[in-house]
C-alpha positions in Angstrom: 0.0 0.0 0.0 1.6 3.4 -0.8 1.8 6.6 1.3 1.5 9.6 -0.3 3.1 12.7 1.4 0.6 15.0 2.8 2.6 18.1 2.0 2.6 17.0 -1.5 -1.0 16.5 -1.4 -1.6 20.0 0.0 0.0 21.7 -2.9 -2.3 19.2 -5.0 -5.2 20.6 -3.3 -4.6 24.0 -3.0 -3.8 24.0 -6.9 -7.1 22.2 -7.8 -8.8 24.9 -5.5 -7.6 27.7 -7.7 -8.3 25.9 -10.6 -11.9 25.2 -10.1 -12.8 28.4 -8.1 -16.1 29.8 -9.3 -17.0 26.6 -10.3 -17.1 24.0 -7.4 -16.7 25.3 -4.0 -13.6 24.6 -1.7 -14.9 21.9 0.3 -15.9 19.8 -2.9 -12.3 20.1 -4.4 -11.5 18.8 -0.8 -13.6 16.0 -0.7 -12.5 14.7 -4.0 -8.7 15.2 -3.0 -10.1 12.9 0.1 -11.9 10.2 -1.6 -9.3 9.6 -4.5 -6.2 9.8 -1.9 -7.8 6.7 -0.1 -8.2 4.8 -3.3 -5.0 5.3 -4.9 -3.6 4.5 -1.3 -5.7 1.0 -1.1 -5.1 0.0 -4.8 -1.1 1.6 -5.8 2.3 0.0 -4.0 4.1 3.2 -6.3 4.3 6.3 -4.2 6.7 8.0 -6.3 3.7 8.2 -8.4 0.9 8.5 -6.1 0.0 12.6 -6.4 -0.2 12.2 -10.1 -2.5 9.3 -9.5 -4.7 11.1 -7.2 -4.8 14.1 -9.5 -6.2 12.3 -12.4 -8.7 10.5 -10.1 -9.6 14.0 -8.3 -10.3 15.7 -11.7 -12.3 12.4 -12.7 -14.6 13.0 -9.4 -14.6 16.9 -10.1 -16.2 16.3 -13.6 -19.1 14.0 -12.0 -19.6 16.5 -9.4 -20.3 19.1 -11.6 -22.2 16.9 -14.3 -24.7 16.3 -11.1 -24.9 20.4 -10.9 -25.5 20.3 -14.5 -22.3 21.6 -15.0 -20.1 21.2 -18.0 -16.5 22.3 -16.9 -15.6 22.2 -20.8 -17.6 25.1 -21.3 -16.4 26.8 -18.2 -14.9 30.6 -19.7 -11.4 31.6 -18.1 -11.4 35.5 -17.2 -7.8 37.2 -16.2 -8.2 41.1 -14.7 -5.4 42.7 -14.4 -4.7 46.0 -12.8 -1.3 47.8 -11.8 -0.4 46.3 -8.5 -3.1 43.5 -8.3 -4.0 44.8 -4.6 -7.6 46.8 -5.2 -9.5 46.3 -9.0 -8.5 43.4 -10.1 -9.5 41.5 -6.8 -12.7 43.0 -6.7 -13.9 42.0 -10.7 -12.6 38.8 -9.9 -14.8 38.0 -7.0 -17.3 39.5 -8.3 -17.1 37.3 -12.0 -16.7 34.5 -9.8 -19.8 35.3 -7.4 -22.2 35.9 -10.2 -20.4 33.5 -13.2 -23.2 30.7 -12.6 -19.9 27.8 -12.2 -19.6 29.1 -15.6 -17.1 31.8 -15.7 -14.1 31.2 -13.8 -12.1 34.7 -12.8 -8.8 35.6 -11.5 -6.8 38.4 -10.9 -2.9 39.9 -11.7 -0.8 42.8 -11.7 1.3 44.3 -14.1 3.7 45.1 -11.3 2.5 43.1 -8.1 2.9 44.8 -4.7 4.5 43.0 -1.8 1.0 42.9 -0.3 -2.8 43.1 -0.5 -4.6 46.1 2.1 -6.6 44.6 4.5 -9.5 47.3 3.9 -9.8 45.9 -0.2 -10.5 42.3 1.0 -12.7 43.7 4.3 -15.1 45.3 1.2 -15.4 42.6 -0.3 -16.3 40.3 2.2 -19.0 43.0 3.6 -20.7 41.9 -0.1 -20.9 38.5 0.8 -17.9 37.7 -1.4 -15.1 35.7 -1.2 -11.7 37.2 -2.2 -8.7 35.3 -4.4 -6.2 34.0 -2.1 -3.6 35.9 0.2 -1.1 36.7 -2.2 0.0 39.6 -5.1 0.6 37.1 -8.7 2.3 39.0 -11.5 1.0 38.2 -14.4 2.7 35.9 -16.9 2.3 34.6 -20.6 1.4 31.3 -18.9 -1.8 33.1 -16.8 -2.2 35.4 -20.0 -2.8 32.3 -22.8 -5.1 30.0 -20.6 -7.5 32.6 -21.1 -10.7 33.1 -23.0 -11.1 36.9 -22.3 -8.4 39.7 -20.7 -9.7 42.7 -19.0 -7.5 45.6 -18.4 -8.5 48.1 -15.6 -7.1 51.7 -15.5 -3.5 50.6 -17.3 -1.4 53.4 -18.9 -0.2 52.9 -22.5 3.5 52.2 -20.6 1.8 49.4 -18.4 -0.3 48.1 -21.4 2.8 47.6 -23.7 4.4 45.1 -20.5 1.7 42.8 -21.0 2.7 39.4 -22.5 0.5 37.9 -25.8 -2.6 36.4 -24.2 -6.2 34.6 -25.2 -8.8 35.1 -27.5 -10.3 38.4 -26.5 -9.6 41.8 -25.0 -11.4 44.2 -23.2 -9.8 48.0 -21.3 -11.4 49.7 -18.9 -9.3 53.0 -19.0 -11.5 54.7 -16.8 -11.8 52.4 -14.0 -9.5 54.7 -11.2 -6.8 53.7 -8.6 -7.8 52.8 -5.0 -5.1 53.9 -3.5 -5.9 55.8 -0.7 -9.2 55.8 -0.6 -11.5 55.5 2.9 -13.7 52.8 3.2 -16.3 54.3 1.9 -14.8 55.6 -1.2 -13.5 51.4 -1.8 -17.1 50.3 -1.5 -18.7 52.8 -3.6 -15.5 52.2 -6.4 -16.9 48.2 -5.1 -20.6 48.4 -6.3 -19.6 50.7 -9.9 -17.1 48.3 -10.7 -19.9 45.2 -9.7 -22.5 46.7 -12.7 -19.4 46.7 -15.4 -18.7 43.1 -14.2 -21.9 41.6 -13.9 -22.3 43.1 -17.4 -19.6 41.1 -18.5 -20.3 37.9 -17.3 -24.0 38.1 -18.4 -22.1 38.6 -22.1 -19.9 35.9 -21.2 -22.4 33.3 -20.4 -25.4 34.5 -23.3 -23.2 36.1 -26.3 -20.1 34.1 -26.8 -17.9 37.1 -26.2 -14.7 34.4 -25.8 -15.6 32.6 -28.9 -13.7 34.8 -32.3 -11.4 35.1 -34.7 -8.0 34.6 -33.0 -5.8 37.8 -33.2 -3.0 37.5 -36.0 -0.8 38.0 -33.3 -2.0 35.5 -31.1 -2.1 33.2 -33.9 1.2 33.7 -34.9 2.6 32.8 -31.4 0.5 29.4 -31.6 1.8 28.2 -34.7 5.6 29.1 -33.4 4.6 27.2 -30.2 3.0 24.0 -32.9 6.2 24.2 -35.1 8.3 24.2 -32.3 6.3 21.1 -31.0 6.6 19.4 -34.9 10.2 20.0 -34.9 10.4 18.4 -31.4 8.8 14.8 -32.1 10.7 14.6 -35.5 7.3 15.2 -37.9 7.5 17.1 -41.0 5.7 19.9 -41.6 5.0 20.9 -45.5 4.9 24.6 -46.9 7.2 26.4 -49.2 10.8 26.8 -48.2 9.9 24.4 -45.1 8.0 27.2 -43.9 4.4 26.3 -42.8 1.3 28.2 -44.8 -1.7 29.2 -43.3 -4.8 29.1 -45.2 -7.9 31.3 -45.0 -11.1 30.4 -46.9 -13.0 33.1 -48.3 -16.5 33.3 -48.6 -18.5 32.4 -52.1 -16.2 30.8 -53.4 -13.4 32.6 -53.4 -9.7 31.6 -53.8 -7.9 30.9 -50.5 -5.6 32.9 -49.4 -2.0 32.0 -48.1 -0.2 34.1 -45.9 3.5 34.4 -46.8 6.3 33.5 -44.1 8.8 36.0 -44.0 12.1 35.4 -41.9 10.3 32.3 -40.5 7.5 34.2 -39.6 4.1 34.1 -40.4 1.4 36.8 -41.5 -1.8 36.4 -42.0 -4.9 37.9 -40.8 -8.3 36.3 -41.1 -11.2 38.7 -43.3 -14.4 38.8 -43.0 -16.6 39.2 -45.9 -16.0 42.7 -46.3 -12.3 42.5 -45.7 -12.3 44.0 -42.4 -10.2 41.6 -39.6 -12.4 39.9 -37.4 -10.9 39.4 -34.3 -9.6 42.5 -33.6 -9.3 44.0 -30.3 -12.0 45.9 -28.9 -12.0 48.0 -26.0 -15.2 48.9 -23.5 -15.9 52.4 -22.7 
């Protein structure tokens, strides 16, 4: 019978926590962490391998949990709000997106240029909603946090801050007007707390009944995925055929048309997707 480490097993959990927050609660991710340790522990003599065991068991349990909620965790949307230092605005949308997502929406929060730590008064507001805040801590955001996401919103960054911001998901949104906190009196955090709740509640109820995460990737996003696929191709030895070596990308156009090939220059590709007017589709937008 293995043993599996119980600090191990709390990193396990507290990852599948973050991972399923505004989906399944904390003592359901828990439970399942319970239930598939003991089995792996009754049925595996391999400890070495015993956290990856109970992960893939875990996420197994997860899925049938939310399946009885009616819950399809596929279709679960990934939000990332990202602010300046991650200790006011960006903690409040994503409590918020996770409070009012349906299990459907699933919200977290980074700054541009994390501070050491997160005022006391910001978390205090949001638990006098009812809410629950992210987790103690500042994360910067990364390229990692940035692609695993279906939509990016921006809150209050400067051109400066904007241009730091690593190549992300499908879809973003910038709230330029949405001011600092810092400073502000209790008062002043809840009433910035309940304008900021109407823009996000907004969102999500896009989110969840207009398909805002699902469009034309960006040609820049696009671009970085197929460097990140060649890479992989070149990795496990398969060919990939296109001129020179160089992959094509192909974009059908309506009635007909010819397709399109966009040409790679340097070993880099460019090619934008039209619509039928020859307009981009998938550009970025940004909210008022």
């Amino acid at each position: 019978m293995a043993r599996i480490d119980d600090d191990e097993l709390n990193k396990l959990t507290e990852h599948l926590i973050e991972k399923y927050r505004g989906s399944l609660d904390e003592d359901t991710v828990r439970t399942a962490v319970g239930t598939a340790r003991e089995e792996v522990e009754e049925t595996s003599e391999i400890s070495d391998f015993g956290p990856i065991f109970v992960q893939r068991r875990t996420e197994e349990l997860l899925r049938e949990r939310a399946k009885e909620q009616d819950l399809d965790l596929d279709q679960v949307q990934q939000v990332l709000f990202i602010d300046d230092e991650n200790t006011g605005r960006s903690r409040m949308a994503a409590a918020i997106a996770n409070a009012s997502g349906e299990g459907l929406v699933r919200a977290r929060s980074a700054g541009v240029s994390p501070a050491e730590e997160i005022p006391d008064t910001v978390d205090e507001v949001i638990r006098d909603r009812g809410l629950e805040p992210e987790p103690d801590e500042v994360p910067p955001i990364t390229g990692k946090a940035a692609l695993a996401s279906d939509v990016v919103v921006t809150l209050g960054l400067s051109e400066e801050e904007l241009a730091e911001m690593p190549a992300h998901g499908l879809h973003q949104i910038d709230w330029e007007d949405v001011k600092p906190l810092d400073g502000s009196s209790a008062e002043d955090l809840g009433a910035a707390f309940d304008l900021l709740k109407e823009r996000v509640e907004e969102l999500v109820h896009t989110l969840l009944h207009d398909e805002l995460g699902s469009r034309e990737v960006d040609p820049e996003v696009q671009k970085e995925l197929d460097d990140v696929l060649e890479e992989l191709h070149a990795e496990s030895g398969s060919e990939v055929s296109a001129d020179e070596g160089e992959p094509a990308r192909e974009a059908s156009a309506d009635e007909g048309e010819a397709a399109r090939e966009a040409p790679a220059d340097a070993g880099e590709h460019a090619g934008e997707v039209a619509d039928n007017e020859g307009q981009p589709a998938g550009e970025r937008r940004a909210a008022d």
